[in-house]
C-alpha positions in Angstrom: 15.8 -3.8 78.1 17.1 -1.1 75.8 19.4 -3.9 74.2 16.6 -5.9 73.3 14.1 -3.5 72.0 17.1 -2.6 69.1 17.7 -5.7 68.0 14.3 -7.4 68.0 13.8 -6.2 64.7 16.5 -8.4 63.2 15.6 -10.8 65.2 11.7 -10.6 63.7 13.4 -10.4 60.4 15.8 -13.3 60.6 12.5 -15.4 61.9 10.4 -14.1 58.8 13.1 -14.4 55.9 13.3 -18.3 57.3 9.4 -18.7 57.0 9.8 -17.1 53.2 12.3 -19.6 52.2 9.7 -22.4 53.7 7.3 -21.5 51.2 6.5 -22.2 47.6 7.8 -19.3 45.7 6.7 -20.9 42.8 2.9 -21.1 44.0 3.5 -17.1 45.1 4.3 -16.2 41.8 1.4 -18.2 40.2 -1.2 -16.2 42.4 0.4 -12.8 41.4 -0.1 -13.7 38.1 -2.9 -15.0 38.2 -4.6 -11.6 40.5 -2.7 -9.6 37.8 -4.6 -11.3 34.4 -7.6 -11.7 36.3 -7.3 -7.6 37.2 -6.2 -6.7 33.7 -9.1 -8.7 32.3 -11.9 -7.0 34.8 -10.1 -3.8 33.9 -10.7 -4.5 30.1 -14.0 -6.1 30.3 -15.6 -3.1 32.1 -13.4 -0.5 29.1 -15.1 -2.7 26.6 -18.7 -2.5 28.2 -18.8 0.9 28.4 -17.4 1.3 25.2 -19.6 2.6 21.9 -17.6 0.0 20.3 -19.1 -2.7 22.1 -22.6 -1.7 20.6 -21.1 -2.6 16.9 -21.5 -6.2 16.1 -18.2 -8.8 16.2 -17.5 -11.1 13.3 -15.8 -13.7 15.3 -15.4 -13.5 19.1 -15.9 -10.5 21.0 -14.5 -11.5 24.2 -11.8 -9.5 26.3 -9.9 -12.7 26.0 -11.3 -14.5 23.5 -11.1 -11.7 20.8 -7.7 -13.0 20.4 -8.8 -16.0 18.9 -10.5 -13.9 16.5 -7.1 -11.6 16.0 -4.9 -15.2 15.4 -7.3 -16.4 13.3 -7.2 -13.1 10.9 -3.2 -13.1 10.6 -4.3 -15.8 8.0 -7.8 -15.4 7.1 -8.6 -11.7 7.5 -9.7 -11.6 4.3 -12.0 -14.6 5.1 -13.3 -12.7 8.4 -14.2 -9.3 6.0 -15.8 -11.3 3.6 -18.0 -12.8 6.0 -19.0 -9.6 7.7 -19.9 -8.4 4.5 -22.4 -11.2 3.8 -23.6 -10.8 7.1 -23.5 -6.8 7.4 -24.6 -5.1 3.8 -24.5 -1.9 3.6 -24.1 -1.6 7.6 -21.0 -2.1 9.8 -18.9 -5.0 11.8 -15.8 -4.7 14.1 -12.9 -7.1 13.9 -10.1 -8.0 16.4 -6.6 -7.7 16.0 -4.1 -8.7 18.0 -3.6 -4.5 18.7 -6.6 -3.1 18.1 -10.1 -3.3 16.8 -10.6 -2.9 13.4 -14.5 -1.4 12.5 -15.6 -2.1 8.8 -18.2 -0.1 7.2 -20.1 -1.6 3.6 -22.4 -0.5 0.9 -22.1 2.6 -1.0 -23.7 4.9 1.6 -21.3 4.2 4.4 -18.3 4.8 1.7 -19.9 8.1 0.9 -19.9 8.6 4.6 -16.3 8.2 5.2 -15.4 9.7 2.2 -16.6 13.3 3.2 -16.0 13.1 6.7 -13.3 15.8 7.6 -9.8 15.6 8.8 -10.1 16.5 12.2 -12.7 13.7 12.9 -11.0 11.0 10.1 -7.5 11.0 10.1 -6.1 9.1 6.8 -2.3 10.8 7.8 -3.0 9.4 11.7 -4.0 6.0 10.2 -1.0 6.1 7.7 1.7 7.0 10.7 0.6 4.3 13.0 0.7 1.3 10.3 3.9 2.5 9.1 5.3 4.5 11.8 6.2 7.4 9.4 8.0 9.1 12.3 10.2 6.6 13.1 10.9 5.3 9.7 10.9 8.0 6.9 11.2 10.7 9.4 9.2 13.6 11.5 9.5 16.2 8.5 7.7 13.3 6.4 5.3 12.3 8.8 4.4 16.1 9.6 4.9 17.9 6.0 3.4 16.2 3.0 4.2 19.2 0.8 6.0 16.2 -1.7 2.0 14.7 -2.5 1.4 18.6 -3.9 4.6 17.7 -6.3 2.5 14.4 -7.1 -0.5 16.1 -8.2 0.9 18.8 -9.9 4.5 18.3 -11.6 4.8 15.0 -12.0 1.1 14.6 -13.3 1.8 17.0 -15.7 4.7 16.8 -17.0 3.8 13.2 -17.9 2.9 14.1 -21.6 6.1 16.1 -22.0 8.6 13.0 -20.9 6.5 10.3 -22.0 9.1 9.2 -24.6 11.3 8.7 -21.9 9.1 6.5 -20.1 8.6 4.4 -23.3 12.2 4.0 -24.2 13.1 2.8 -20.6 10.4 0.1 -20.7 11.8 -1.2 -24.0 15.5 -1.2 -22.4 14.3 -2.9 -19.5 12.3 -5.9 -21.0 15.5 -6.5 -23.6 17.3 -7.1 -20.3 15.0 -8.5 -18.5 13.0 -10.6 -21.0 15.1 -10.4 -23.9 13.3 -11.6 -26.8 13.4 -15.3 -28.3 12.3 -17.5 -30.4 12.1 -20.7 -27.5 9.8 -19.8 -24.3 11.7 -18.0 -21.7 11.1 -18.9 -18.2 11.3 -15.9 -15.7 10.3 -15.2 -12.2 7.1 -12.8 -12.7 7.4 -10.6 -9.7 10.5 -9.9 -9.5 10.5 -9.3 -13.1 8.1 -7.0 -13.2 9.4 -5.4 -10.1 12.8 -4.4 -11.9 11.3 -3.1 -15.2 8.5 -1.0 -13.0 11.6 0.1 -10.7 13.7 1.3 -13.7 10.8 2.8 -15.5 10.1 4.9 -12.6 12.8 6.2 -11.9 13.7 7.4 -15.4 10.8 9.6 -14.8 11.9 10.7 -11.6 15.4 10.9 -11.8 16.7 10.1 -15.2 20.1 8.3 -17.0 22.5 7.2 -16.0 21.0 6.5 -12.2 17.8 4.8 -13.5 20.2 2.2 -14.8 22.7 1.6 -11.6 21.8 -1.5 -10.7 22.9 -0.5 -6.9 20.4 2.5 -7.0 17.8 0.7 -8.3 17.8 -2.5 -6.0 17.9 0.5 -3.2 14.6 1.8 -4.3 13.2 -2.0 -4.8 14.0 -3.1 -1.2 13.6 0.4 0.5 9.8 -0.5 0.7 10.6 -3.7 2.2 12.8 -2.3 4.7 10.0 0.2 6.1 7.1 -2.2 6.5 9.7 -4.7 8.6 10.8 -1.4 10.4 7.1 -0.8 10.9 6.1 -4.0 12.1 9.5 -4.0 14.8 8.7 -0.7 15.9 4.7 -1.3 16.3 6.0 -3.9 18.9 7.8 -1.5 21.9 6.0 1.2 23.8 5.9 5.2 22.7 8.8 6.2 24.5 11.4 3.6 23.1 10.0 4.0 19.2 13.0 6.4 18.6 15.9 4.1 19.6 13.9 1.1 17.6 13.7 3.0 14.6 17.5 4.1 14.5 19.4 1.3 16.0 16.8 -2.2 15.3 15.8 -1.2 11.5 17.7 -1.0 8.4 16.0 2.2 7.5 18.6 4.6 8.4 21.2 2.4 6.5 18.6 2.8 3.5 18.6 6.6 3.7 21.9 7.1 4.1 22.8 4.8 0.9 20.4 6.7 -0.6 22.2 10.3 0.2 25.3 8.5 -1.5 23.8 8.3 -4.9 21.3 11.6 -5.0 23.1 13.7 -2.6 25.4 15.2 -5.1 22.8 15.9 -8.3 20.8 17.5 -5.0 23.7 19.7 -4.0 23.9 20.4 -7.7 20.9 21.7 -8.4 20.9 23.7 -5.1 24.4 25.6 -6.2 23.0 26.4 -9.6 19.8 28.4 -8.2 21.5 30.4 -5.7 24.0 31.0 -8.7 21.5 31.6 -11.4 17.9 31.6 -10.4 15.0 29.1 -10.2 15.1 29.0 -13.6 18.4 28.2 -14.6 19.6 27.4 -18.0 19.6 23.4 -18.3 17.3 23.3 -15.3 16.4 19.1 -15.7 12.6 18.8 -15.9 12.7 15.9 -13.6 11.6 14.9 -9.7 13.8 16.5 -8.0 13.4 20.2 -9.6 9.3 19.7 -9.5 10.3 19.1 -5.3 12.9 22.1 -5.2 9.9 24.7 -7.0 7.8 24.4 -3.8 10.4 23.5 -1.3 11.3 26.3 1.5 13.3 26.5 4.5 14.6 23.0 6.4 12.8 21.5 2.7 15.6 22.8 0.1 18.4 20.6 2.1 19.9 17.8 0.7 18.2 15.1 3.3 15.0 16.6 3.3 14.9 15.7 -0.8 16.3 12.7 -0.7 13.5 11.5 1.7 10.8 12.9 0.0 11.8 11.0 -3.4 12.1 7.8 -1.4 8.9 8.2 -0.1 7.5 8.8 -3.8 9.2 5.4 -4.9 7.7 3.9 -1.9 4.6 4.4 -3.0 5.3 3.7 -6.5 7.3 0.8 -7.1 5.4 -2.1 -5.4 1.6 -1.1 -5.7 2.5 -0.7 -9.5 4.3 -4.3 -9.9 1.3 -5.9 -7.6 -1.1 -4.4 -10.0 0.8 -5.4 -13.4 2.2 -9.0 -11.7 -1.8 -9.8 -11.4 -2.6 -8.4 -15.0 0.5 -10.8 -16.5 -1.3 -13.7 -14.5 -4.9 -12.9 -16.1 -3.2 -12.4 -19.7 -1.4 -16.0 -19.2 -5.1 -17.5 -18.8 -6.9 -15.1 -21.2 -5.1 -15.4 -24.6 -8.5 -15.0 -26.4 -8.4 -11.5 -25.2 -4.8 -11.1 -27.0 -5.9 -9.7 -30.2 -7.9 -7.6 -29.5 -6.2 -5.7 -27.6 -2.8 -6.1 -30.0 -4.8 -4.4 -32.9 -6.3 -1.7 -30.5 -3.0 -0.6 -29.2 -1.4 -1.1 -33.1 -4.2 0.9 -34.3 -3.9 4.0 -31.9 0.1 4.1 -31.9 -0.7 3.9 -35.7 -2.2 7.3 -35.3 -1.1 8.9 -32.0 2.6 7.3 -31.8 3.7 6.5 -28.3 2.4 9.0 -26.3 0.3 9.8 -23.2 -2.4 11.2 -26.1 -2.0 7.3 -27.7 -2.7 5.8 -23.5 -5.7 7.0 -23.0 -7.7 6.1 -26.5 -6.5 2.0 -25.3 -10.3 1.6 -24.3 -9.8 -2.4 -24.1 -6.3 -3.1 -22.7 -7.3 0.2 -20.0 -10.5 -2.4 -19.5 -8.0 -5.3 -19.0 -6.2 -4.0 -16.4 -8.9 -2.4 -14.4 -10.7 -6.0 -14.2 -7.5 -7.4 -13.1 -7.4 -4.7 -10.2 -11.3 -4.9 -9.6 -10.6 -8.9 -8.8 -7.1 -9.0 -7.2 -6.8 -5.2 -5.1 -3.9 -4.6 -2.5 -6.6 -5.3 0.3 -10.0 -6.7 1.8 -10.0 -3.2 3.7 -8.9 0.1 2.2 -9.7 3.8 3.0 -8.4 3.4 6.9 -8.6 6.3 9.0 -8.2 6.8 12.7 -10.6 8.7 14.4 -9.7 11.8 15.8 -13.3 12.5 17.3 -16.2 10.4 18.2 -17.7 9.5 14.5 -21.4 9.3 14.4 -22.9 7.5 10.8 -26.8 8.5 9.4 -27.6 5.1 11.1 -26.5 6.4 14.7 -23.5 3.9 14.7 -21.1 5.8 17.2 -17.0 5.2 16.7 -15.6 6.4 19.2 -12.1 8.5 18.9 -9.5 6.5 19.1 -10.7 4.1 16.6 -9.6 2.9 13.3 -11.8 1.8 10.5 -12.1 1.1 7.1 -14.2 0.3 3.9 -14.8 -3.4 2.7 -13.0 -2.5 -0.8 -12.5 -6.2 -2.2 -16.4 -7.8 -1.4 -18.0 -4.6 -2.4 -15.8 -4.6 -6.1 -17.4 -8.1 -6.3 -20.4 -7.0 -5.7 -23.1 -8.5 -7.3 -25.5 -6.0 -7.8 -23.2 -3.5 -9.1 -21.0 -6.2 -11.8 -23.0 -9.3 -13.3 -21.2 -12.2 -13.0 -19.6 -10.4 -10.8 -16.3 -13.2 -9.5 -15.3 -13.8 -13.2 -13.1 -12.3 -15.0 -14.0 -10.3 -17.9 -11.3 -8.5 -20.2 -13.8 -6.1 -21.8 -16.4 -5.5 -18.7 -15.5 -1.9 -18.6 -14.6 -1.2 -21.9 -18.4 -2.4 -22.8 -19.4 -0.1 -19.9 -17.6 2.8 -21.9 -19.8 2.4 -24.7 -22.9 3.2 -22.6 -25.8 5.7 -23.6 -24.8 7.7 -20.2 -23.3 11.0 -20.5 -20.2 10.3 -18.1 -20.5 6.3 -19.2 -17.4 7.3 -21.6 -15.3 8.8 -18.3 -16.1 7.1 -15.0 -15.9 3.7 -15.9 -12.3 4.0 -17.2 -9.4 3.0 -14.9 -8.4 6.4 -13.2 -12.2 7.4 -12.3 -13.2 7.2 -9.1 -16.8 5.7 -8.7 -18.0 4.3 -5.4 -18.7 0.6 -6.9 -14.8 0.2 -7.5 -12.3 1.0 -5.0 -8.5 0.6 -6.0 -7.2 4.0 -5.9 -9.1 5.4 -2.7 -12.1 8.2 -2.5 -12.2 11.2 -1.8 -9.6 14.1 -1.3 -6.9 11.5 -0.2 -7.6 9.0 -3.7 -4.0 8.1 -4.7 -2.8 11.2 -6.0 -0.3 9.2 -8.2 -2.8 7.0 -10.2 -2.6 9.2 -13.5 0.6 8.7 -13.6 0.5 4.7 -12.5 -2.5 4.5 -14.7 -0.3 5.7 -17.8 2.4 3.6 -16.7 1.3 0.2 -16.8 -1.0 1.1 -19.9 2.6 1.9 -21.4 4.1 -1.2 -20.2 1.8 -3.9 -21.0 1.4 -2.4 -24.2 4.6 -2.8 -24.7 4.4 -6.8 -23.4 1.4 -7.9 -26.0 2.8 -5.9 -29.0 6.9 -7.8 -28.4 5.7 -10.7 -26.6 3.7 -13.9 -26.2 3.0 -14.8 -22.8 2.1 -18.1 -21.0 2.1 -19.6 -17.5 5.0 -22.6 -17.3 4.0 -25.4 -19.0 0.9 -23.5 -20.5 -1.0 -23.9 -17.6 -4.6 -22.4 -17.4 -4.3 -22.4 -14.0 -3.8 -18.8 -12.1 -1.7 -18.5 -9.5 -2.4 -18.5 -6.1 -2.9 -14.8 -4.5 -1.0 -14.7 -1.3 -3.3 -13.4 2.0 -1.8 -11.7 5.1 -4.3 -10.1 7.9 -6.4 -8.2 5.0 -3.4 -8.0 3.0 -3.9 -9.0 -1.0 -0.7 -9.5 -3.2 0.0 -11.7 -6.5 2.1 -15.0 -5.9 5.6 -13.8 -5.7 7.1 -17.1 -6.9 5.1 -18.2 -10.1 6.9 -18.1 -13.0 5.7 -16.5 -16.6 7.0 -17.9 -19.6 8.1 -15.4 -22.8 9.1 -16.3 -26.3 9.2 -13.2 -28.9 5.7 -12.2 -30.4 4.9 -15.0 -33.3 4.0 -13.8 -36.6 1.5 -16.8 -36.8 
């Protein structure tokens, strides 16, 4: 009795595993799946309805499932999907699904106002920053958490702009003889790429001087380091919290990046380190470039070789390809505008006349400043700018509610093609803002020129977080397509009229990145 009692559980066992192996185990797994989407999806649906973001109208689907036809369809026609919110929503606010999140738009002038002024601890632009490019895991924690290096942005490096601008202008002339060098016959070259190297060099004259501005090695570095972090991003934005860390060190080429990067600054770093412990923050020879305007505020874990190192990365990062975007568009517009040519030549002849090549000599070019500000007002980085992640539940004057948690933007490239604010407001005109200079207002002479800030225009950002780089990206492609009419003629291949195509990504906005632009050396004619 006792016999079978113990073993009448095998025997049970033995009986059930032949009744599993009777079954389907295909049609078992098919019903767990199916209980598991069809409990996820109740699980979502009921999140969504009792969500303040439900009461915010959808362009496209709305769905718990569907919305992801909506987040496929704006991998390619995001800017499509804003565009059409806009037209439907003025001056309001839309939501839009991505294959991650939802995406909440806000248009008109008010609503930018709005978001402008709303504080940190409700609008994040840092949390917003992070989680596209996953600061932490890519440039670092101290990065991500200490942004002391945007104080050296608005402060040094603005200033000191005046002081080294003959620097600046004698590294754009030895870039374009290298990389355009001037002929008789039409010279074809690839634009971006071109214009990438000559920003790239330029840049880092300014920020870190000869000989390293001119190492081809350190300068392809700081080219492709921006690259290197959005991929990172995008690899990293695909594994949970907890595994972010390994990604970023061992799936990315960041760390490779950084550590290339140590190489070729570490020692000037280590340098200038030695000779203020030895003689004092202000030490004769002290070079007035990047890396002293970081060491005069730097303290502690800051004043270590690394630590710099990052923080000018980070500066290029932000530097180098929003810079080349803006100037690759501007070379595209002057290729199909030569009647604007000579204008502009005898405006920038005329001041350099009087001013010589200086900072003083940028801001009195009125037309080509004009030029390049309608080139930016038609081709920005973005459909959406301004994003911020909210940190607390966001209420607009309309009683719109976003909840925490949320990330939303402003509608930058419909509202700078705004009718009501520009006439004729999808073509391009050379001299809109220049004309808009010459107004009867009393600030008409200041807030329609390129670095202003005005809520009908929005390149460089509003508010408190506005790029705090633009005066000196502003100066810089003044300089540098100065510098292109004065040497140059300049023409599509073939002496096409026809622009090229501007290449779209969710609500991404960049300039074709394989035209070509043709240069032959400035005819007397």
């Amino acid at each position: 009795m006792m016999e079978s009692v113990l073993f009448a559980p095998s025997a049970i066992l033995e009986r059930f595993g032949t009744q599993i192996q009777d079954l389907d185990l295909t049609r078992i797994s098919t019903r767990f799946a199916g209980i598991f989407v069809l409990t996820y999806a109740a699980f979502k649906y009921i999140e969504a309805k009792r969500s303040p973001l439900n009461r915010i109208p959808t362009v496209g689907y709305s769905g718990v499932i569907s919305s992801y036809l909506t987040a496929l369809k704006y991998i390619t026609s995001g800017c499509d999907l804003v565009q059409e919110g806009y037209d439907r929503y003025p001056n309001g606010v839309f939501k839009l699904a991505t294959m991650s999140k939802w995406i909440v738009v806000v248009t008109g002038q008010k609503f930018l106002d709005e978001l402008r002024k709303a504080p940190d601890d409700v609008l994040s632009f840092q949390e917003a920053v992070n989680d596209q490019t996953q600061i932490k895991y890519t440039l670092g924690a101290p990065i991500a958490d200490d942004q002391y290096h945007t104080a050296t942005v608005r402060s040094s490096l603005t200033r000191n702009l005046a002081i080294r601008f003959d620097d600046v202008k004698d590294e754009i002339a030895e870039a374009f003889k290298v990389y355009v060098p001037p002929t008789e016959n039409w010279v074809s070259v690839p634009a971006y790429d071109t214009v990438m190297h000559i920003v790239a060099r330029t840049s880092n004259r300014y920020f870190t001087g000869l000989p390293l501005c001119r190492d081809e090695g350190y300068v392809s570095l700081q080219e492709r380091f921006t690259i290197d972090v959005i991929i990172g991003a995008r690899i990293i934005n695909c594994f949970p919290d907890f595994l972010k860390p390994v990604v970023g060190q061992y799936l990315t080429t960041v760390p490779k990046s950084v550590k290339r990067a140590v190489d070729y600054l570490g020692p000037m770093v280590e340098e200038r380190l030695a000779e203020i412990d030895e003689h004092g923050a202000d030490w004769p020879g002290k070079p007035n470039d990047l890396i002293s305007w970081l060491l005069e505020i730097a303290e502690g874990y800051q004043r270590t070789v690394h630590d710099i190192v990052l923080r000018i990365l980070a500066i290029n990062f932000a530097a180098i390809h929003t810079s080349t975007m803006s100037f690759t568009q501007a070379l595209y517009d002057l290729a199909i505008h030569p009647e604007s040519v000579a204008e502009m030549r005898e405006e920038a002849e005329s001041v350099i006349r009087e001013h010589g090549w200086t900072k003083a000599a940028m801001g009195q070019m009125r037309k080509i400043d004009s030029f390049l500000k309608e080139s930016q007002r038609l081709n920005s980085v973005g459909s959406i700018q301004m994003m911020r992640k909210t940190l607390k539940d966001w209420t607009l004057s309309d009683g719109t509610v976003i909840p925490a948690g949320s990330f939303v933007g402003v509608a930058s490239d419909p509202m700078n093609r705004e009718k009501s604010a520009f006439e004729d407001s999808n073509n391009f005109k050379a001299f809109r803002f220049s004309e808009m200079r010459d107004g009867d207002g009393e600030l008409d002479s200041i807030k329609h020129q390129m670095v202003a800030l005005t809520l009908d225009t929005i390149v460089f950002g509003h508010g408190r977080h506005a790029c705090p780089g633009r005066f000196f990206a502003v100066n810089e492609l003044k300089a540098i397509f100065a510098y292109c009419i004065l040497h140059y003629d300049v023409q599509l291949e073939g002496g096409s009229r026809k622009r090229p195509k501007n290449l779209k990504y969710e609500a991404n906005i960049a300039p074709n990145m394989k035209a070509k632009v043709m240069f032959r050396k400035r005819s007397t004619s």
